[in-house]
MIKOL-422318 format. One record per residue (C-alpha): residue number from 1; residue in one letter; x, y, z. Coordinates in steps of 0.25 Angstrom, whole numbers, plus 2048, in hexadecimal, padded with zeros to 3 digits. Layout:
% residues N
+-----+------+-----+-----+-----+
: pos : code :  xx :  yy :  zz :
+-----+------+-----+-----+-----+
: NUM :    a :   X :   Y :   Z :
...
+-----+------+-----+-----+-----+
//
This chain:
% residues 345
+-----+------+-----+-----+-----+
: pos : code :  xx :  yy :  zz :
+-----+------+-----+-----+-----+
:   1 :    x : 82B : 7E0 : 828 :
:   2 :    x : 82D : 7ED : 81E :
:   3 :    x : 824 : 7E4 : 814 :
:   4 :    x : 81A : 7E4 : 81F :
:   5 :    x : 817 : 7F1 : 821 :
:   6 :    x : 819 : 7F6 : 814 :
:   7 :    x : 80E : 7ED : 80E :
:   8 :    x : 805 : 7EE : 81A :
:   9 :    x : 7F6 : 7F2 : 817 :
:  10 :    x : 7F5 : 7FC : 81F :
:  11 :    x : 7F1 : 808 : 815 :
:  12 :    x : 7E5 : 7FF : 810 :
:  13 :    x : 7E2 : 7FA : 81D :
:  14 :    x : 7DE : 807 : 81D :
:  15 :    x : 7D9 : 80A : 810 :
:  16 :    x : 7CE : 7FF : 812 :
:  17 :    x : 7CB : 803 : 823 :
:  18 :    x : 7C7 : 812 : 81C :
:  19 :    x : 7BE : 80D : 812 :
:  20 :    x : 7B5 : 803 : 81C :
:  21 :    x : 7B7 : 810 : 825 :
:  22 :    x : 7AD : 818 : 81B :
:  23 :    x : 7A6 : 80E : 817 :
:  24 :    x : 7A2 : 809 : 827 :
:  25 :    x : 7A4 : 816 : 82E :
:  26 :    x : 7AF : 80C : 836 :
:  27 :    x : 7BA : 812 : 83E :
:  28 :    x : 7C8 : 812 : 836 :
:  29 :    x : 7CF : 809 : 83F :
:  30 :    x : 7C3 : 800 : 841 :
:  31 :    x : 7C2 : 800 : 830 :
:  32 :    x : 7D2 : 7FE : 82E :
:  33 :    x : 7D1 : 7F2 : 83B :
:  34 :    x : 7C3 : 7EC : 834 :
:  35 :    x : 7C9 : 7EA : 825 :
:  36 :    x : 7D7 : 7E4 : 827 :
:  37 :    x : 7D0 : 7D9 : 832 :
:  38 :    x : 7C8 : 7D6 : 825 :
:  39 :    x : 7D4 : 7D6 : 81B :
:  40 :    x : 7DA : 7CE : 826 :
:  41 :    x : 7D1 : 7C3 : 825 :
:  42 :    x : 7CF : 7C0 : 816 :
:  43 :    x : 7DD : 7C0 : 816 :
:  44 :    x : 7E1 : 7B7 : 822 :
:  45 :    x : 7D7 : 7AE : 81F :
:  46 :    x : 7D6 : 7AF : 80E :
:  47 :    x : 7E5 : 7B1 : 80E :
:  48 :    x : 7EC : 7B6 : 801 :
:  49 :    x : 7E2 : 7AF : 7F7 :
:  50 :    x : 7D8 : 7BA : 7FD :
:  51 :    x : 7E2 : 7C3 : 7FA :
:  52 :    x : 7E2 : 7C1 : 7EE :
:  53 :    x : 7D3 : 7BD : 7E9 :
:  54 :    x : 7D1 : 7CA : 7F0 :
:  55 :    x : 7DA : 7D3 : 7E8 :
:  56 :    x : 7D5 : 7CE : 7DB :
:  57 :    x : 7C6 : 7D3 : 7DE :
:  58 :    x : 7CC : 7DF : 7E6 :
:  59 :    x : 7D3 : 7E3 : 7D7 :
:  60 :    x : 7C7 : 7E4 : 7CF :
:  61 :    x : 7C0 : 7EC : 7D9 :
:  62 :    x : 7C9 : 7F6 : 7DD :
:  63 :    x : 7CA : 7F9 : 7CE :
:  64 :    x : 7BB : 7FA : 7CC :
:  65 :    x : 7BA : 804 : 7D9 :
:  66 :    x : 7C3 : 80E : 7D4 :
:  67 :    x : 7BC : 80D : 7C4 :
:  68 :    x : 7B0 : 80F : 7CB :
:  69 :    x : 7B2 : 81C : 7D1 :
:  70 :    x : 7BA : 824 : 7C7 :
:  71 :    x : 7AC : 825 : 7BA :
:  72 :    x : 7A3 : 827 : 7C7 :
:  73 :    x : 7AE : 834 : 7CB :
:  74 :    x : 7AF : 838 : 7BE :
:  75 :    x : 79F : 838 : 7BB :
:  76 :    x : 79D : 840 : 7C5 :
:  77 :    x : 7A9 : 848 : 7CA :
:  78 :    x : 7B0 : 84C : 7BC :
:  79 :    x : 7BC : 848 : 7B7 :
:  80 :    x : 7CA : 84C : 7B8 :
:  81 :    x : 7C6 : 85B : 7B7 :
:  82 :    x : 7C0 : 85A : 7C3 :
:  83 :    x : 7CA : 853 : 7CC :
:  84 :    x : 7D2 : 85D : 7C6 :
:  85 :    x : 7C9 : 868 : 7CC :
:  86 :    x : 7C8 : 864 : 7D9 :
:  87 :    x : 7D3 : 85C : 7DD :
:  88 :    x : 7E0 : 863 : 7E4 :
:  89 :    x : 7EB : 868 : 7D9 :
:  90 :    x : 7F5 : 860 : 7E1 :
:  91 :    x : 7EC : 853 : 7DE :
:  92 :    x : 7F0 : 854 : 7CE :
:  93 :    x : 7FF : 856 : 7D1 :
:  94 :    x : 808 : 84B : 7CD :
:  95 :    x : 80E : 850 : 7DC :
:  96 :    x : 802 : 852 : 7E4 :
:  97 :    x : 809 : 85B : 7EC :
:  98 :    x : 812 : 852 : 7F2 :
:  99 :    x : 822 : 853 : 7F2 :
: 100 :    x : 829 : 84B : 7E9 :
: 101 :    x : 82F : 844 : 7F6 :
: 102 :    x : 822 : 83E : 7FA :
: 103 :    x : 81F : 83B : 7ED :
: 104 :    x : 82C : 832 : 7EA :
: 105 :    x : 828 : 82B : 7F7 :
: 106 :    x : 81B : 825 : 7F2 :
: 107 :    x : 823 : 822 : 7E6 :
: 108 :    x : 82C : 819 : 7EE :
: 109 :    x : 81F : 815 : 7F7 :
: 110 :    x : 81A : 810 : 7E9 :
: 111 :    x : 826 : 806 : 7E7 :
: 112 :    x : 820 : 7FF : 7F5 :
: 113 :    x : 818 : 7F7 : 7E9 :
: 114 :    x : 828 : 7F1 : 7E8 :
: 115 :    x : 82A : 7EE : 7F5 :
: 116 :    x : 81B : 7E8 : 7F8 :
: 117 :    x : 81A : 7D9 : 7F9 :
: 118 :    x : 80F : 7D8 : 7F0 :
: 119 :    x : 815 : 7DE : 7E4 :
: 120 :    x : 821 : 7D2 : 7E5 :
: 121 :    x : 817 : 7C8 : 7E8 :
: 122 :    x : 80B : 7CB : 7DD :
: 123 :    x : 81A : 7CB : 7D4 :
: 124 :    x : 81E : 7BE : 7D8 :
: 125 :    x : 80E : 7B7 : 7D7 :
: 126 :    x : 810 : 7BA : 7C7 :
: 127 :    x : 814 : 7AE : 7C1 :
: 128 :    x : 81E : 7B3 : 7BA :
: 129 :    x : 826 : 7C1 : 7B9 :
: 130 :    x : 81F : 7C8 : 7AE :
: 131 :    x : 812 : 7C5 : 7B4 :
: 132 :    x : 815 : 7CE : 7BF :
: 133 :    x : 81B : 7D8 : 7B6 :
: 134 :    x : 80F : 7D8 : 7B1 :
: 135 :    x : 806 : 7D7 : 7BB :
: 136 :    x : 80E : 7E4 : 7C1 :
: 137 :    x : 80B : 7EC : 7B4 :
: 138 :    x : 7FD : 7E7 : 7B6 :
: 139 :    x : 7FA : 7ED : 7C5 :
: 140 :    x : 802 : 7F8 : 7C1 :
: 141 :    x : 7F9 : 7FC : 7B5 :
: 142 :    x : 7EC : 7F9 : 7C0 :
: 143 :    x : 7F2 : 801 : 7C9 :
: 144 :    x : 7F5 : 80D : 7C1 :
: 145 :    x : 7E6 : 80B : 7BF :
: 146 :    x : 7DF : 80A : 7CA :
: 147 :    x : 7E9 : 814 : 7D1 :
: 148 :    x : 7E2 : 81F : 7C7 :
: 149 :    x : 7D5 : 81C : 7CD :
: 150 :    x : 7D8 : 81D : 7DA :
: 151 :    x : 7DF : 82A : 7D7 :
: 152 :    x : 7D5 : 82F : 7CE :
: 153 :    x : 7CA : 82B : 7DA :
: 154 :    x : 7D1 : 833 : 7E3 :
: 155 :    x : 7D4 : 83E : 7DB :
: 156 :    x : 7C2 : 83F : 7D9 :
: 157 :    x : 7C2 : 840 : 7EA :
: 158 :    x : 7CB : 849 : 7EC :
: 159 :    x : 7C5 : 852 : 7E1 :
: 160 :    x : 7B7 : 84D : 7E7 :
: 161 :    x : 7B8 : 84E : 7F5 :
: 162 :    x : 7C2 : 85A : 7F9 :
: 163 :    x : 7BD : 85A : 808 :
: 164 :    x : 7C0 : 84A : 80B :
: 165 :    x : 7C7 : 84B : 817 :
: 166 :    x : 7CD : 83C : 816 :
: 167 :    x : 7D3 : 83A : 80A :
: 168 :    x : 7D1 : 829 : 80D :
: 169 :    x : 7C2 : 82A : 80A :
: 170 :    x : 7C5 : 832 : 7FA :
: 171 :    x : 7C0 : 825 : 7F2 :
: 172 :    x : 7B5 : 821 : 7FB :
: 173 :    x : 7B0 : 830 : 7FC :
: 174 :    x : 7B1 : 82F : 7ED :
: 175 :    x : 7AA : 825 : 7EA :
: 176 :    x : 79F : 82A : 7F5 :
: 177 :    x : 79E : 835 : 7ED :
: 178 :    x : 79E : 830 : 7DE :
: 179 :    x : 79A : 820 : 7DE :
: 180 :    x : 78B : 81C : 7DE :
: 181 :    x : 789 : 811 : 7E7 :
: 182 :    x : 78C : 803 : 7E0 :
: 183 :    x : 79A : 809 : 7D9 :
: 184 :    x : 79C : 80F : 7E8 :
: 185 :    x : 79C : 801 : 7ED :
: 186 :    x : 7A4 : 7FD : 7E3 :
: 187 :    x : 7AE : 806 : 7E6 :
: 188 :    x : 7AF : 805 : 7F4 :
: 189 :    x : 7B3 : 7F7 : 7F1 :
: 190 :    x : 7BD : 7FB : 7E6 :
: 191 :    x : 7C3 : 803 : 7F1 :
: 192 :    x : 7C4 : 7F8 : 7FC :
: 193 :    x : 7CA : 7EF : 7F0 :
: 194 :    x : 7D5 : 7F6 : 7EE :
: 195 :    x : 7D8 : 7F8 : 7FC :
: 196 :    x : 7D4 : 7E8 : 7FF :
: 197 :    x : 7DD : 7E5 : 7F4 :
: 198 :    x : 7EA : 7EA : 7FA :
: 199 :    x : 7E7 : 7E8 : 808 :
: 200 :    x : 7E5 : 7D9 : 807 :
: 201 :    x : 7F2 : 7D7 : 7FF :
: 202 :    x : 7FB : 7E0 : 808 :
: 203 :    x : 7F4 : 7D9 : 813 :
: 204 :    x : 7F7 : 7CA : 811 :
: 205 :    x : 805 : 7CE : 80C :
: 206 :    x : 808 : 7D6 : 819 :
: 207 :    x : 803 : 7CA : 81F :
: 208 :    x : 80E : 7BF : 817 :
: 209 :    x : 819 : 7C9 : 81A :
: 210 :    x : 815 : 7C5 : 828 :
: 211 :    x : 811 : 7B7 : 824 :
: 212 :    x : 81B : 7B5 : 81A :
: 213 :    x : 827 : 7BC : 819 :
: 214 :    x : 828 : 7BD : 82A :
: 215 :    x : 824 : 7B2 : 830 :
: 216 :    x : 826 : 7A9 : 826 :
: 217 :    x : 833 : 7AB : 826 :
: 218 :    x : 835 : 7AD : 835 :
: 219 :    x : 82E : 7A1 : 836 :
: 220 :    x : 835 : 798 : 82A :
: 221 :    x : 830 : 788 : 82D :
: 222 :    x : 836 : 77B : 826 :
: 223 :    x : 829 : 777 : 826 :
: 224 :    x : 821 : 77E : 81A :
: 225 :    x : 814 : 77C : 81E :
: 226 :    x : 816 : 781 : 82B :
: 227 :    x : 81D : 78C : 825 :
: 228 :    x : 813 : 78F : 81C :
: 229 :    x : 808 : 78E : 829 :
: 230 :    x : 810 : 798 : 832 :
: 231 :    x : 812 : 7A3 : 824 :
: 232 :    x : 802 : 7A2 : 821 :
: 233 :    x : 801 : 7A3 : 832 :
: 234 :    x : 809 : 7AF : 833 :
: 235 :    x : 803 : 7B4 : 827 :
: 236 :    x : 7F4 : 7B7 : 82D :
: 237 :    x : 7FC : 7BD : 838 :
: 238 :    x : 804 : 7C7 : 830 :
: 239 :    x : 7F6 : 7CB : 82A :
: 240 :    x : 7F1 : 7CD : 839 :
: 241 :    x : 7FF : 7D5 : 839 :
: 242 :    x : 7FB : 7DD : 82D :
: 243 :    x : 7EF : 7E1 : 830 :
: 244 :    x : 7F3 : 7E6 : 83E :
: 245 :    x : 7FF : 7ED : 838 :
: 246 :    x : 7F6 : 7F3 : 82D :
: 247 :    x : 7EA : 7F8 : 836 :
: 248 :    x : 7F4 : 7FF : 841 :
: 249 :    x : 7FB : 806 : 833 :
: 250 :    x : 7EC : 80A : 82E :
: 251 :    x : 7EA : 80F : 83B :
: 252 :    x : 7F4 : 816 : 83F :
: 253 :    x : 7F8 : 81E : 831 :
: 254 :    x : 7E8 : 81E : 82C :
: 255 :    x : 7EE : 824 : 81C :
: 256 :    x : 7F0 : 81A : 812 :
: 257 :    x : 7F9 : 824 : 80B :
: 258 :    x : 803 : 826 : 819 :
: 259 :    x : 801 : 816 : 819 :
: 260 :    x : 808 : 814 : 80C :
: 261 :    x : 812 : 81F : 80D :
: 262 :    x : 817 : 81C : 81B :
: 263 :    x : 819 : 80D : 818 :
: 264 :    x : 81C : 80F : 80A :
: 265 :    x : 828 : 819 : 811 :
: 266 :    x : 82C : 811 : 81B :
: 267 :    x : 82D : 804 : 813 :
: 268 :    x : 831 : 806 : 805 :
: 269 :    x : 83E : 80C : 808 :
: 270 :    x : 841 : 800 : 80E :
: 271 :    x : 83D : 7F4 : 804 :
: 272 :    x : 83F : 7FC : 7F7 :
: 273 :    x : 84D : 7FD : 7F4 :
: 274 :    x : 853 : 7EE : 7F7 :
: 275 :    x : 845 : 7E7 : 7F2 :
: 276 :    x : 848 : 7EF : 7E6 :
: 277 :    x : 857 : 7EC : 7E5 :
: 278 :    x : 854 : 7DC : 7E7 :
: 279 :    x : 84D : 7DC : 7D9 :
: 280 :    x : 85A : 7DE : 7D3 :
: 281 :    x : 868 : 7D6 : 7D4 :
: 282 :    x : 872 : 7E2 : 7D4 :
: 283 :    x : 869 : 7E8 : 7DD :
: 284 :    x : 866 : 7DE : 7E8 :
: 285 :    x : 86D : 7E3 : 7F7 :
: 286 :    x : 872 : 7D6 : 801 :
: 287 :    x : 865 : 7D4 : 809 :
: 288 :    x : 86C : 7DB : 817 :
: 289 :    x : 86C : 7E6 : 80E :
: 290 :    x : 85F : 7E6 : 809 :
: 291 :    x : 859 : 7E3 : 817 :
: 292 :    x : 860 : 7F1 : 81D :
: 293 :    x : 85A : 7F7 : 812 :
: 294 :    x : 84D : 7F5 : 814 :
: 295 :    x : 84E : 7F7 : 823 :
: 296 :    x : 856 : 804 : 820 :
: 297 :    x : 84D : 80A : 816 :
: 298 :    x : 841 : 806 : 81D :
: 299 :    x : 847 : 80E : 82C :
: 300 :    x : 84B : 819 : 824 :
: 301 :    x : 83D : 81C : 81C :
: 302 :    x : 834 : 817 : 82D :
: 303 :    x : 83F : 823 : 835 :
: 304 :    x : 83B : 82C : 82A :
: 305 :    x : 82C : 82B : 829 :
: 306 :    x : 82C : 82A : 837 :
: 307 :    x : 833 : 836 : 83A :
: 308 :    x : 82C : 83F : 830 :
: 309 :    x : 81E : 839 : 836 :
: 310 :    x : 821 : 83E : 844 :
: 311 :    x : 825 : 84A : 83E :
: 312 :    x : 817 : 84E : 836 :
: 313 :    x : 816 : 85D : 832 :
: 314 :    x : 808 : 861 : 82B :
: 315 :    x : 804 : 853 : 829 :
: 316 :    x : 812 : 852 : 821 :
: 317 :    x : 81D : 848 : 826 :
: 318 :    x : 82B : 850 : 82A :
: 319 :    x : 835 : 845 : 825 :
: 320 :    x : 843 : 848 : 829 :
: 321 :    x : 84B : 851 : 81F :
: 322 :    x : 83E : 851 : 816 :
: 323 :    x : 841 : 845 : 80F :
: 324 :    x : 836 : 839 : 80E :
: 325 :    x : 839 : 82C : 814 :
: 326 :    x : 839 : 824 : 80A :
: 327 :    x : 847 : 82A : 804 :
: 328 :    x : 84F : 82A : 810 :
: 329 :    x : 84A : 81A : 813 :
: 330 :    x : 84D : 816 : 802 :
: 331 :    x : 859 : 81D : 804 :
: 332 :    x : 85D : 815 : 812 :
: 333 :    x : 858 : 806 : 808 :
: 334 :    x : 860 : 80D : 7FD :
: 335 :    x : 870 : 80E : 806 :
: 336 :    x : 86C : 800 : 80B :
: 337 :    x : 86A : 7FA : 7FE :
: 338 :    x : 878 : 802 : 7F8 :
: 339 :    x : 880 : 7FC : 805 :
: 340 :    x : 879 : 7EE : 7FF :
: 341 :    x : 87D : 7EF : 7F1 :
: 342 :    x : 88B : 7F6 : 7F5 :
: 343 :    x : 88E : 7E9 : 7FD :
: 344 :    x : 887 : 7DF : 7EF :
: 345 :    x : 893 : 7E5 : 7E9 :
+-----+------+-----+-----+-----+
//
């Protein structure tokens, strides 16, 4: 179930319900509700070939958005003289402004790619190991890449549009503001690519977590037909599950950013350390062990956040003895894991 909700599409749920809410003028919770009853449907009925096809055509053209924008800011903005001009000093610090607690914890929320499902299963679908070490290098490089863009983007709305009241619409303001028509479109669909991309894949594997990993075994039949009948049944039901789960989350925290960092807190702790530790033999903790670990770690980091978001001063979270959550529920995985390997011998 921590697999579950950390890989829950919640945060582009609501990426995708904000961008058919200024385009159509729709409600949020009407635009969140809308979209994921349509991601729902190519998926329950395409299944993961769907999936797939989609992210290949989904790659290309959140790539093109993102080129699109940056000559057409550059033209008729400036260049980096100007972003330097009118954006806030604290945007061009390595820091920002944060401490260096809260920046350690998204460094630890970025390990979640080690802990996601999709990164061992995109592994494993290489035909052999260097393959996948290759193809990581690869989306690494890609990455890098298009993460410029987006950063770049949003470096040109901030210096652009100082009075935006809701940081969610930055790019769409942006590109209201320097795109012509046709390249508008274009980028409107880059955007909904990118988002599209993600969503589907976390979707349909929140919904085999269900399908697969729960059920299937729950419901484990001699007969593999069968089996396999009940896995692909309670599949379609886990992407119901998901979407529910996912819609409730966009909902109720409407911040992609307090998405991420509150599952990202609340979870991580709990699968990094023994996931980690079974990819190497004098590492590896007996499985009671690594199961209290996970538990542990991921009760620590929930009490934690919890307490501190019950406790909000300023619009800043109050966190028992100042600390993040994310260190006292690693440190909790972490005794786990020692009492496991002290037992290993």
């Amino acid at each position: 179930m921590l697999t579950f909700i950390l890989i829950t599409p919640a945060a582009y749920v609501l990426m995708v319900g904000i961008l058919v809410q200024l385009v159509f003028g729709l409600n949020l919770a009407v635009s969140v509700t809308l979209t994921t009853i349509l991601t729902v449907c190519y998926l329950y009925w395409g299944g993961f070939r769907s999936d797939v096809w989609a992210n290949v055509l989904e790659f290309v053209l959140m790539f093109l958005g993102f080129a699109l924008i940056l000559p057409f800011a550059y033209h008729q903005l400036g260049g980096w003289d100007y972003i330097a001009s009118h954006v806030p000093p604290l945007h061009l610090t390595w820091h920002g402004g944060n401490s260096w607690q809260y920046i350690l914890v998204w460094f630890f929320i970025a390990l979640w790619t080690l802990v996601d499902p999709a990164f061992h299963q995109r592994c494993y679908a290489a035909k052999d190991g260097r393959t996948a070490q290759r193809g990581i290098f690869v989306a690494i490089a890609f990455w890098f890449f298009f993460d410029f863009m987006t950063s770049m983007a949003g470096l040109y709305a901030r210096a652009s549009l100082p009075d935006l009241t809701d940081p969610s619409f930055a790019y769409p303001m942006l590109a209201e503001l320097v795109l012509p028509p046709v390249a508008k479109g274009l980028f409107y669909i880059g955007m909904l690519a990118t988002i599209m991309s993600t969503l589907s894949s976390l979707m349909f594997i929140s919904a085999s977590t269900i399908g697969k990993d729960l059920a299937g075994r729950l419901l484990r039949s001699s007969d593999e037909p069968e089996h396999q009948n009940k896995v692909n049944r309670w599949t379609r039901i886990g992407l119901v599950v998901s979407a529910l789960f996912s819609v409730l989350l966009a909902l109720s925290v409407p911040s992609v950013v307090k998405i991420w960092y509150a599952i990202g807190t609340a979870i991580v702790p709990g699968l990094l350390v023994p996931l980690m530790a079974s990819y190497f033999d004098p590492l590896r903790i007996p499985a009671r062990y690594a199961f209290w670990s996970m538990m542990l770690g991921w009760s620590v980091s929930t009490v934690w956040l919890v307490q501190g978001q019950l406790n909000v001063v300023a619009d800043v979270p109050e966190y028992w003895l100042g600390i993040e959550p994310m260190y006292p529920g690693l440190a909790a995985s972490i005794v786990l894991w020692g009492m496991g390997r002290s037992r290993n011998g």
